[in-house]
Z-matrix of the N, CA and C atoms (Angstrom, degrees):
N
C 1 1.448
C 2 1.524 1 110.07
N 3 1.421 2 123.27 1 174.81
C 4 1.434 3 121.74 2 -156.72
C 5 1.420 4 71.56 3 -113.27
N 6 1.417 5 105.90 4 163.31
C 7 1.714 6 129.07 5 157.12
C 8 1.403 7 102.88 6 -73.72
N 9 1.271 8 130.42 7 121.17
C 10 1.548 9 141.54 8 144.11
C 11 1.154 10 124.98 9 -44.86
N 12 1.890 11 126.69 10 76.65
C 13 1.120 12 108.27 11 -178.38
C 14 1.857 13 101.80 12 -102.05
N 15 1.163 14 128.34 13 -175.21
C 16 1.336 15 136.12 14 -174.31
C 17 1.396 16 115.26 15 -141.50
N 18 0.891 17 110.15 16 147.92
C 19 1.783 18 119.27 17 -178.78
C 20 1.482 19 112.67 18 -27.45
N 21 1.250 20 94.51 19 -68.48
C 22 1.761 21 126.21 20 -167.35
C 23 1.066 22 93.20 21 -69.18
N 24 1.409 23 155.99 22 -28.17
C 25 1.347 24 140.10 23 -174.45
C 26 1.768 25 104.71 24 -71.24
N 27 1.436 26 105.00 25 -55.21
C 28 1.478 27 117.72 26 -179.66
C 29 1.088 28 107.41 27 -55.43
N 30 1.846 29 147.74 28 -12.93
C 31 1.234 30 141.09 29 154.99
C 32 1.311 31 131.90 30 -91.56
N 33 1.098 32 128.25 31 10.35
C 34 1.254 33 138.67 32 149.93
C 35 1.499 34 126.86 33 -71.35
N 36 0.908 35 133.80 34 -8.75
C 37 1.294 36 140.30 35 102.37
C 38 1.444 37 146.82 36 -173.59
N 39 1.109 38 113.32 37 174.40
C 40 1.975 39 145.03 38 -124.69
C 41 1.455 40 93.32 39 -136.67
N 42 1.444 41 129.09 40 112.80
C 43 1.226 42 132.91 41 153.84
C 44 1.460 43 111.27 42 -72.14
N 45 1.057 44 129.56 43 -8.65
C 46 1.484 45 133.10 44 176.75
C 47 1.816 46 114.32 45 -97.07
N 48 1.452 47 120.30 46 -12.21
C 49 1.201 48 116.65 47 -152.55
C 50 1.397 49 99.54 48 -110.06
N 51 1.413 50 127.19 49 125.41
C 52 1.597 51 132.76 50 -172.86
C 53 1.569 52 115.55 51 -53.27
N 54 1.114 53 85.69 52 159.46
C 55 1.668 54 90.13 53 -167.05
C 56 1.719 55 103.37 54 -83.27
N 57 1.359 56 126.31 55 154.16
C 58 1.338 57 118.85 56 -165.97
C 59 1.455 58 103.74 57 -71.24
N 60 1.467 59 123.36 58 164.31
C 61 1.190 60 127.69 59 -177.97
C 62 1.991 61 110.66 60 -67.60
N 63 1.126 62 143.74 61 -131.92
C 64 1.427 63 137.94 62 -123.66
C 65 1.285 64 84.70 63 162.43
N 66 1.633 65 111.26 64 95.14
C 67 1.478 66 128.50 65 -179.26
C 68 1.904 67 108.90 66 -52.57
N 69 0.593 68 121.27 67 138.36
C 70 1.833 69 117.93 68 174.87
C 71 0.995 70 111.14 69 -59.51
N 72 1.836 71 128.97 70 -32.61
C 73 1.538 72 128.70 71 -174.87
C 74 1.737 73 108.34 72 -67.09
N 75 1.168 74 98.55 73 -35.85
C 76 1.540 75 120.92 74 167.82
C 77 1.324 76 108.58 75 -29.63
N 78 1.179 77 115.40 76 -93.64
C 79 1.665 78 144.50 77 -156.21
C 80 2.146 79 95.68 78 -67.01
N 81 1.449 80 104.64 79 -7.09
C 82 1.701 81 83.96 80 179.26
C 83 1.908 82 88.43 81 -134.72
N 84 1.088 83 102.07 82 31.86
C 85 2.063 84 107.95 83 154.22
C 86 1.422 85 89.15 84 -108.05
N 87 1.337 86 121.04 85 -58.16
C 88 1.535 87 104.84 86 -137.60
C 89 1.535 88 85.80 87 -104.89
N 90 1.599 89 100.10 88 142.26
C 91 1.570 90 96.43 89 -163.73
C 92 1.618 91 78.85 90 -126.39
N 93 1.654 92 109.43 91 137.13
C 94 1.447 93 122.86 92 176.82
C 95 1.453 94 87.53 93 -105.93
N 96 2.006 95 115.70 94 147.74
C 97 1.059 96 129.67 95 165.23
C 98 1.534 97 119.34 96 -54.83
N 99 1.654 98 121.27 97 136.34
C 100 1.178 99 79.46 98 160.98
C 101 1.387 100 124.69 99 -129.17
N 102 0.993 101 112.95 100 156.15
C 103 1.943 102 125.28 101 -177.19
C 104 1.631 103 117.37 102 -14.73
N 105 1.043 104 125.57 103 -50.94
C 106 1.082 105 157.19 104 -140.09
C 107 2.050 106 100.47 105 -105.47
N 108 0.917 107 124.51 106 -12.88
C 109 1.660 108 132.16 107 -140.34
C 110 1.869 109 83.58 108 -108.62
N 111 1.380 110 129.55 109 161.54
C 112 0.998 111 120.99 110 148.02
C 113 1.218 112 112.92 111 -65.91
N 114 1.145 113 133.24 112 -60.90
C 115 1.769 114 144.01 113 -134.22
C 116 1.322 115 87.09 114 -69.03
N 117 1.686 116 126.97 115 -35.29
C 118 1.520 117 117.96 116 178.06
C 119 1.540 118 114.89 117 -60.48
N 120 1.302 119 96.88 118 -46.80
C 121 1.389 120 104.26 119 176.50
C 122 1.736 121 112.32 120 -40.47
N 123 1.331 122 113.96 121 -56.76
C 124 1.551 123 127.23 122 -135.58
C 125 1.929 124 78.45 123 -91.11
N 126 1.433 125 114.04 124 -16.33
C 127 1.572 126 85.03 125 -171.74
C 128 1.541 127 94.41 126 -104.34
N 129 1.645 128 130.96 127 12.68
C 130 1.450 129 99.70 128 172.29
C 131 1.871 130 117.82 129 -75.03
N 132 0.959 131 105.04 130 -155.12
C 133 1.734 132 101.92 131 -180.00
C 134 1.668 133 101.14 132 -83.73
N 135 1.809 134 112.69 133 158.39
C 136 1.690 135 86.95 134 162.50
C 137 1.443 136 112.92 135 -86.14
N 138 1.482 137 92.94 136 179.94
C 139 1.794 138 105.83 137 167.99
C 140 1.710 139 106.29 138 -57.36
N 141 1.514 140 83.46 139 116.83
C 142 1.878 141 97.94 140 159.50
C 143 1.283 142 123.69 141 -47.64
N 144 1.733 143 133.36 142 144.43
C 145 1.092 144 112.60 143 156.13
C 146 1.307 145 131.88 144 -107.33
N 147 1.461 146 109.30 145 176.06
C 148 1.690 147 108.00 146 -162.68
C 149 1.594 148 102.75 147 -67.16
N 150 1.520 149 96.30 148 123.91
C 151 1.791 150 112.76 149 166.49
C 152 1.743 151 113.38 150 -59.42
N 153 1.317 152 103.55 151 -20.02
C 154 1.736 153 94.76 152 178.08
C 155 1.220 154 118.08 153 55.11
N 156 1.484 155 108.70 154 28.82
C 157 1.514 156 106.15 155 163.48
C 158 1.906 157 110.01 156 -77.46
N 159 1.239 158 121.68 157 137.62
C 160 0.928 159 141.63 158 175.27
C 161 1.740 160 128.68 159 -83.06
N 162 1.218 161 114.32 160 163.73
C 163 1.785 162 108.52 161 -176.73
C 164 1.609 163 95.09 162 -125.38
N 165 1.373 164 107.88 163 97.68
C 166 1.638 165 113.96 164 172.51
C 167 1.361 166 107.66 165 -68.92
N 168 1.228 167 130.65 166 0.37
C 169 1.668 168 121.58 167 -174.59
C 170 1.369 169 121.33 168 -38.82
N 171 1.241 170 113.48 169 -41.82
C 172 1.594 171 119.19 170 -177.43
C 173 1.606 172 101.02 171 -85.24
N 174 0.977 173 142.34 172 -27.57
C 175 1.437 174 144.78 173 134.93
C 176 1.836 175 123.25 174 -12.07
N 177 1.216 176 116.45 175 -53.71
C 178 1.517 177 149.83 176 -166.32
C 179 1.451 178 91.16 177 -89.34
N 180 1.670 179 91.08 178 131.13
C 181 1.608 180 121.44 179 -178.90
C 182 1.665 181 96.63 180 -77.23
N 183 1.712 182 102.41 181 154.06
C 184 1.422 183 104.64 182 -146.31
C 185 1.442 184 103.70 183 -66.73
N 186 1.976 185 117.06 184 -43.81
C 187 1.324 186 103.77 185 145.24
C 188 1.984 187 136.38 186 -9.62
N 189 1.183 188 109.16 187 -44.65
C 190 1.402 189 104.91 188 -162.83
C 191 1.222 190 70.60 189 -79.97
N 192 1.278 191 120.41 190 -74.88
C 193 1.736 192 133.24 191 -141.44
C 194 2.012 193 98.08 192 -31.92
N 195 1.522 194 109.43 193 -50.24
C 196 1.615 195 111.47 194 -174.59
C 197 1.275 196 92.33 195 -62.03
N 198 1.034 197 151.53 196 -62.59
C 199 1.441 198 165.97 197 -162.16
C 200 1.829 199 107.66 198 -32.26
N 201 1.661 200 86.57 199 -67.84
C 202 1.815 201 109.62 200 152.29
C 203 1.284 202 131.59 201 -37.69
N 204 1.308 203 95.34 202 -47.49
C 205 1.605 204 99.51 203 -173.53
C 206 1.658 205 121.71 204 -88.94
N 207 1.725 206 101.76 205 -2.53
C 208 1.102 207 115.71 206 175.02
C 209 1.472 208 125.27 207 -89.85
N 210 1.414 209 104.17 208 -10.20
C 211 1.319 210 111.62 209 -179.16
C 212 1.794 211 95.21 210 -121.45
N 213 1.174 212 131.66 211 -19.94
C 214 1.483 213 118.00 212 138.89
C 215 0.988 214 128.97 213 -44.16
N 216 1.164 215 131.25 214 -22.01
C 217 1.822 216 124.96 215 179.50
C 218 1.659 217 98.62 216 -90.56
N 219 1.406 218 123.05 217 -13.58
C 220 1.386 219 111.86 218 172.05
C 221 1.431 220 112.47 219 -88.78
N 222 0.918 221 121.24 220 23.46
C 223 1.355 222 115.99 221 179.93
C 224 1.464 223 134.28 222 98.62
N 225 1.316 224 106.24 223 -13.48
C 226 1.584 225 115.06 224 174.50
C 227 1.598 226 116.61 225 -81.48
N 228 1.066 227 108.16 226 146.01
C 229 1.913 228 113.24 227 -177.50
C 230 1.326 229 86.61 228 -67.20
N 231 1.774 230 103.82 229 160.61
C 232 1.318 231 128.71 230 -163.97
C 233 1.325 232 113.29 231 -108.90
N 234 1.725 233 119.96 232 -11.98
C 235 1.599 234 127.81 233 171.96
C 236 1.981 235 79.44 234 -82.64
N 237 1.122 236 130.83 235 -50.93
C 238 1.577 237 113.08 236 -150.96
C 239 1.475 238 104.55 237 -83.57
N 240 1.354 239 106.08 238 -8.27
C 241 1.641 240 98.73 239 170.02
C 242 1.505 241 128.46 240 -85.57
N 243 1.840 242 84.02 241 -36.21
C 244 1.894 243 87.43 242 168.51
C 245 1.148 244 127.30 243 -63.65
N 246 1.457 245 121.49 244 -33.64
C 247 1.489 246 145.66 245 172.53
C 248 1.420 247 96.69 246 -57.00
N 249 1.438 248 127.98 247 -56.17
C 250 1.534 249 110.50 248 173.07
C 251 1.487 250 137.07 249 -58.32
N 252 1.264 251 109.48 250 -41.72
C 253 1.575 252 159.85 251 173.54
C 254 1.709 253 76.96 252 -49.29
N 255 1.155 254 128.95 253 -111.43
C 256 1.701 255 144.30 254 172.23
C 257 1.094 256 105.39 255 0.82
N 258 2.015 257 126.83 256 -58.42
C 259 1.265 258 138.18 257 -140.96
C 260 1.307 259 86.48 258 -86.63
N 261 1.264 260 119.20 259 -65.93
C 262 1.650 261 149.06 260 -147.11
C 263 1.388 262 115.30 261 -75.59
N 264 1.333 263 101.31 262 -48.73
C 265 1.659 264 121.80 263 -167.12
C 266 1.505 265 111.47 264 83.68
N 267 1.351 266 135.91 265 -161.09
C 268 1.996 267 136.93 266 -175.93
C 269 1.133 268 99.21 267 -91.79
N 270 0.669 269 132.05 268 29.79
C 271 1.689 270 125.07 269 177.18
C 272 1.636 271 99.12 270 -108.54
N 273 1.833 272 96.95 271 103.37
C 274 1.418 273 113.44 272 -179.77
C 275 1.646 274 133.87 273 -53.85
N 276 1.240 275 83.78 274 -19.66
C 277 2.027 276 109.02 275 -179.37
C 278 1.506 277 94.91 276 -58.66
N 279 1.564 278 111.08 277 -43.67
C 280 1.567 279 93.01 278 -164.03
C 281 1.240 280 112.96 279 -113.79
């Protein structure tokens, strides 16, 4: 037997067909902040302050420094490697 499909089934949906518009009752319940407003302003977080972590690289014996720069070319920042490098010592395990 054939599958029974029907008109109306095949229009329910349309990867091509726009999505319905955004009822008006909609858009004046749900109230989005806006950018521009103080109160938006006053409720984001404040500005963080600087952690003052430092880049000992020039600190680090020239050994470390290659050491550094070897795991800088993989992609890691070069203040958080020296800082490890410093903490840790070359020992890649850690």
């Amino acid at each position: 037997q054939k599958p029974v499909t029907s008109q109306s089934s095949l229009q329910l949906w349309n990867r091509n067909r726009p999505l319905p518009p955004i009822p008006s009752h909609a858009s004046a319940t749900t109230h989005a902040p806006n950018p521009t407003s103080d109160s938006y302003k006053s409720s984001l977080l404040p500005p963080s302050q600087p952690v003052g972590l430092t880049d000992p690289y020039h600190s680090l014996s020239q050994e470390a420094q290659t050491f550094t720069d070897s795991l800088t070319s993989m992609g890691f920042l070069r203040a958080r490697v020296a800082r490890a490098v410093a903490k840790f010592g070359q020992d890649e395990k850690e």
